[in-house]
Every structure is written in structure tokens, then in C-alpha cells.
N, C-alpha and C positions, 0 to 999 in steps of 0.2 A: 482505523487509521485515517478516516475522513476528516477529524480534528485535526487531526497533527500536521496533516497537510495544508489543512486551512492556515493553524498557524504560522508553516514555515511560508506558504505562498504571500502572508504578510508580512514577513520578513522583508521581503525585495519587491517591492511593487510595482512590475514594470509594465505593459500593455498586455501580454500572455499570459500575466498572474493573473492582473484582472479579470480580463475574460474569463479563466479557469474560476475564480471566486462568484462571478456571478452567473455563473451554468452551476457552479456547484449551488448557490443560494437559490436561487427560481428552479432549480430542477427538486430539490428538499422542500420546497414549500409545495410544489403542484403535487409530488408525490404522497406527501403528506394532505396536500385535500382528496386527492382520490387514489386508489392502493393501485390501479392499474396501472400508473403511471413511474413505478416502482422500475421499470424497465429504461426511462428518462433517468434517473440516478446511476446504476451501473455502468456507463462509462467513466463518469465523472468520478466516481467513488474508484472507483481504478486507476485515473489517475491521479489523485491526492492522495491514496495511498502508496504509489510508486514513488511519491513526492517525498513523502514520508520516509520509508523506507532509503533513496537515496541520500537523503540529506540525512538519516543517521546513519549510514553506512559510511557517507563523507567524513562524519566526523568525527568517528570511530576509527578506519582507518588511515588517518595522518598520522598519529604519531606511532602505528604501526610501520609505516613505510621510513619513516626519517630515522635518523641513525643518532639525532638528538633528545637528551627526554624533556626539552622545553618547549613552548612555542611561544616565540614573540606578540603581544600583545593580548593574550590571551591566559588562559588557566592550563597549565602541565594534568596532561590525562597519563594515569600512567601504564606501562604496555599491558601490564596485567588485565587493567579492565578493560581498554582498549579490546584485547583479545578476546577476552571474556564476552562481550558486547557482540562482537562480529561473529563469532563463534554462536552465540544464540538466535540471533537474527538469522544466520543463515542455517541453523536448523529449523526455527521454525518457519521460513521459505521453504526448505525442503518437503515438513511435514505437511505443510499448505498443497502443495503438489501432488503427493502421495494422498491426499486427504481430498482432492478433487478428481483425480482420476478416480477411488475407488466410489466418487458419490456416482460419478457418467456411469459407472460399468455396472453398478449396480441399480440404477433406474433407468437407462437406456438403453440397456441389452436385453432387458427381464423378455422371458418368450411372452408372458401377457401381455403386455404391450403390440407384440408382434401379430398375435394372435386374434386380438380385439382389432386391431386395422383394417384386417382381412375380412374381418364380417362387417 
């Protein structure tokens, strides 16, 4: 999702894009010259994907919400895929969720871990 948020971040170019575009571009170059630095990308990459994620959940549900099937200046989405659309993003949000708790539960709870500490 770190694309797509770049993209839409150049959508609207305002003082906060920017900054987010060049944390996101110097934190992908450093981590890319050295792997420990991989820890400098996940926030940023969290937030260009919530970028992402918002702005297609924005524009997916409009013509959900409107009681018209047009919108002015623009292209008619129609409610079908509209639904369609939001409906998949928000399972696979779901499954993302369900797909991170069981990675925590099953490498941070394991007794070996627990065990190995202790000695």
C-alpha cells in the first residue's frame, strides 16, 4: 500500500504530504542501504497505507451514502461496485487483523521463548 499512498499523497501537495513523501523517500533509501534500518520505514509505511486505504474507502463510499446515482463532475460509480469495493477492503482489514494477532500469539507467547530468557 506504500505506493498507492505515495500516489494519492501527490494528489494534494500540501506541507504534511510533503513531509510524509520525504520520510517516506529517505527512510526507503536508508533502509534499503542497510536492512536494520527497516525499523525507520514502518511507521511511515503505516501511514501511506492508511492514506491509501482512506482515500479508497472515500471514494468508494460516496455514492454509497448519496441517494443519487451521479456525481457532478466526475464518472457515476455505480452502488453495485461501490459495495462491492467497500465490502472487500473491509474484509480484508478484517483478515489483516485476525492475520496479526495470530502471528503476536504465536511467536510471543511460545514457552521457548519464555524459557530461553530465564537461562
Amino acid at each position: 500500500l506504500f505506493p498507492a499512498g505515495m500516489y494519492f499523497l501527490f494528489q494534494k501537495p500540501t506541507d504534511a504530504n510533503i513531509f510524509i513523501i520525504l520520510y517516506g523517500m529517505t527512510s526507503v533509501y536508508f533502509a534499503g542501504v542497510m536492512v536494520r534500518l527497516m525499523l525507520v520505514v514502518a511507521p511511515v509505511a503505516c501511514i501511506m497505507g492508511a492514506v491509501a486505504v482512506s482515500a479508497t474507502l472515500k471514494t468508494y463510499m460516496r455514492p454509497l451514502a448519496s441517494t443519487k446515482s451521479s456525481r457532478k463532475g466526475g464518472v457515476a460509480i455505480p452502488r453495485e461496485v461501490a459495495l462491492f469495493v467497500v465490502a472487500g477492503v473491509s474484509f480484508l482489514l478484517c483478515m489483516y487483523v485476525y492475520h496479526c494477532t495470530w502471528v503476536t500469539s504465536e511467536a510471543y507467547s511460545s514457552p521457548s521463548i519464555v524459557l530461553s530468557a530465564k537461562q
